[in-house]
C-alpha positions, 0 to 999 in steps of 0.5 A: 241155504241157512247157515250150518247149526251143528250140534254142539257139547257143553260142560257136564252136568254136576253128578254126571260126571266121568271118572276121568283116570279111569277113562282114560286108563282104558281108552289107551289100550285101543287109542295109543297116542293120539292125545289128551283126553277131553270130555264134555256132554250133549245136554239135550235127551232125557234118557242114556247120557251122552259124551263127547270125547276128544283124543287129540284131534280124534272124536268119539261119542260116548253112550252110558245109562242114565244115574239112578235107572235099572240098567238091566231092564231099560239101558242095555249098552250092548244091545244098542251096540249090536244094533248100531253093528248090524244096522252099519252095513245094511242101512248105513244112516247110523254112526259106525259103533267103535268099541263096547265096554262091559267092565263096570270098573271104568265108569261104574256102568257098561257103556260104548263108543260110536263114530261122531256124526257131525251135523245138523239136529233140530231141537224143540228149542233153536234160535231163531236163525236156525228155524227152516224156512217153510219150504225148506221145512216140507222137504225135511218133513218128507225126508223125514218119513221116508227114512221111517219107512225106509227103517221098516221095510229092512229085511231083519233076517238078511241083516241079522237081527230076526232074534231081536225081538219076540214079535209074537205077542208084542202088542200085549206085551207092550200095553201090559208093560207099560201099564206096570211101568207107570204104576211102579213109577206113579207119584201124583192121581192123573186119572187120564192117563190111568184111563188111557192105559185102561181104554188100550187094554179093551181096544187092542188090534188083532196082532198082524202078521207082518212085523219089522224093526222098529226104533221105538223113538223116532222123532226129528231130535234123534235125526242128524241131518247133512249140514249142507242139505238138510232134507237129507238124514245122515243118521238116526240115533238112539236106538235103546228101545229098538226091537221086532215089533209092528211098524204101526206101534212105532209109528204111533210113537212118533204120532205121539211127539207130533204136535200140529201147527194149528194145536193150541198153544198149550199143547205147543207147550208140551215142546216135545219136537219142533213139528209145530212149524210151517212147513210140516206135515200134520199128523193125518198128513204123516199117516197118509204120506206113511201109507202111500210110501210104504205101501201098508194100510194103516188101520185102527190109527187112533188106538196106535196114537193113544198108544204112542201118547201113553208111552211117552207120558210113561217115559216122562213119568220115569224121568220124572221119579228119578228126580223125585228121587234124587237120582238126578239133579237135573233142573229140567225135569223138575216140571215133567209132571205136567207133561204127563197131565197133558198127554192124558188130556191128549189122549182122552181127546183122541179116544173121544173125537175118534181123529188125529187132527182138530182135538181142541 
């Protein structure tokens, strides 16, 4: 077994920092006496900002919305709070929500507290003592979609959650959504991925009649996997985009981050998750392994990964505004453009061959 790797907090980006009078004000009223406070930031995601807190011997995780975002449309602390709420109880691979606060007086933002779940992430960049071996990557490759499947086949009214989302209608919705998104964040001409939103448009499925709870963002750096056994989830994070939808949209997400071993190296580029190493499942592999677990046909699969490709090009857009517009100073978002030309590319490829697999 290799040694464990858990994922560590660092010092705060410069502009991200908390008020730490404020935070503390208010953390007293429900932790009394149990330490000075201390807080430093997980510096991976490129989405809400997150903290860890530490009360004395207590730890927490702290979850804000991004600088600069529309807290309104895309960051809604409290949704993802009553998320984590029901899901606790029903599907338990989530950490154990604390406390939500809605007051902007405190850090000028709602924000929440969750239970700390120690373990193991396996980011695009590791060290090189961290990377699995083979074997030991196909077991976490196969553990990987079962707890996707185990997530859709959640029955949203027994866990209270069928108001969650409007299913009717999502798939259009979707397109039609971010399609806007992307022309409200547009700063360069990358006619792709202007292709690809049209090409989605002409090419929607018929809504199916089965929907489920869907993450809308999963991919192995939102998995915390057991220290001791890393083929075992203890938790899924990040569930900000959450809602009631088609299963087949969100695996088409996850389609859209899975880069194959035998991708060009400037696919590999992209460096989005750390699929690209031996041991994984392909993306034809996943969508089989998908369909055979969850006992669903997967039809009409190239529309659903264009999909998914489309959509975190959008994401990457966005980010990649907010920097443009000074919101962030995060150094790491300086290059997301190309990012964006990349998944057009992609997705144009996919439209063509018409498979997943062997684009280039």
């Amino acid at each position: 077994m290799l040694d464990t790797w858990n994922d560590k907090s660092t010092t705060i980006r410069k502009g991200e920092e908390l008020p730490m009078y404020n935070l503390q004000s208010y953390l007293q009223q429900f932790f009394a006496n149990q330490g000075d406070l201390k807080v430093t930031q997980f510096p991976s995601g490129y989405s809400n900002l997150t903290y860890l807190v530490q009360l004395g011997k207590m730890e927490y995780v702290l979850r804000r919305p991004p600088i600069g975002a529309n807290i309104k449309s895309g960051h809604d602390m409290k949704r993802e709070y009553d998320i984590l709420t029901a899901l606790k109880p029903n599907y338990g691979k989530v950490p154990a929500p604390i406390l939500y606060c809605q007051d902007e007086t405190i850090l000028g933002c709602p924000f929440y507290l969750m239970e700390r779940v120690e373990g193991v992430i396996l980011r695009a960049k590791m060290p090189v003592g961290m990377i699995p071996s083979t074997e030991l990557m196909t077991g976490i490759s196969n553990s990987f979609v079962d707890t996707f499947v185990d997530l859709h086949q959640l029955n949203v009214k027994d866990i209270g959650l069928d108001d969650f989302g409007k299913p009717q209608g999502y798939m259009q919705r979707q397109i039609e959504g971010w399609t806007k998104r992307y022309f409200k964040s547009k700063t360069d001409e990358i006619p792709r991925i202007e292709a690809a939103a049209k090409w989605l448009g002409q090419n929607t499925p018929k809504e199916p009649k089965n929907y489920s709870l869907i993450h809308n963002d999963f991919k192995y750096d939102n998995l915390v996997l057991d220290p001791q056994d890393w083929t075992n989830v203890n938790a899924v994070l990040d569930w900000e985009m959450a809602t009631i939808g088609n299963p087949l949209m969100d695996l088409g997400t996850t389609l859209g981050y899975w880069v194959n071993p035998n991708d060009p190296d400037f696919v590999k580029a992209l460096n989005l998750t750390p699929t690209h190493l031996p041991g994984n499942l392909s993306r034809e592999e996943v969508v089989h392994q998908y369909s055979l677990k969850s006992g669903q046909a997967v039809n009409d699969i190239i529309f659903y990964y264009v999909y998914g490709l489309f959509k975190i090009a959008v994401i990457i857009q966005q980010i990649y505004f907010r920097y443009k517009k000074g919101f962030t100073k995060d150094k790491r978002f300086a290059k997301l453009i190309d990012g964006v030309n990349l998944l057009g590319e992609i997705a144009q490829q996919a439209i063509a061959k018409k498979r997943l697999d062997n684009l280039f």
